[in-house]
C-alpha positions, 0 to 999 in steps of 0.5 A, a space after each residue: 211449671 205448667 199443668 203438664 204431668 208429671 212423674 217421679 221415678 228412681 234411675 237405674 243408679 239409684 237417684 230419684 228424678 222428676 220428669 215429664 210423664 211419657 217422656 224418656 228425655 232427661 229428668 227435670 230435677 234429679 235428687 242423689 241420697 248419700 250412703 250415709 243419707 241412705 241408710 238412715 232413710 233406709 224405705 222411706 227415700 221415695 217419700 223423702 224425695 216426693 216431700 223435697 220435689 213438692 217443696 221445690 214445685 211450691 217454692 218456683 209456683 211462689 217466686 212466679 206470683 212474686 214481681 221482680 225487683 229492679 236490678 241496681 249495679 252497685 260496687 260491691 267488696 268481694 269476698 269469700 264467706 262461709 254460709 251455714 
């Protein structure tokens, strides 16, 4: 991301999204907190939501300072795998 401004606001259903400051656009990044996530965070949902939207920003800051690799086609088995 740029050194544009940014701002982190709570729509009208509830989400917490990051957007452009002074922007009515669409969000950047919108985060939806289940009922059950919710209530456990209960007043600290804001300041959950800023964590994970910092996270976010270092983590695109970090692959930008990182070169590509190149892309090699290989023949690859298909198929369904659950990851945890």
């Amino acid at each position: 991301m740029s050194s544009e401004t940014y701002e982190i606001i709570e729509l009208s259903n509830g989400d917490v999204a990051l957007r452009r400051a002074g922007h009515k656009e669409d969000p950047l990044v919108r985060i939806h907190f289940s009922d059950e996530s919710l209530n456990f965070l209960r007043e600290h949902k804001i300041a959950i939501a800023r964590a994970m939207l910092e996270a976010g920003i270092e983590a695109v800051q970090d692959l930008s300072a990182i070169e590509p690799e190149p892309f090699e086609e290989e023949d690859v088995d298909i198929a369904e795998h659950t990851i945890h």
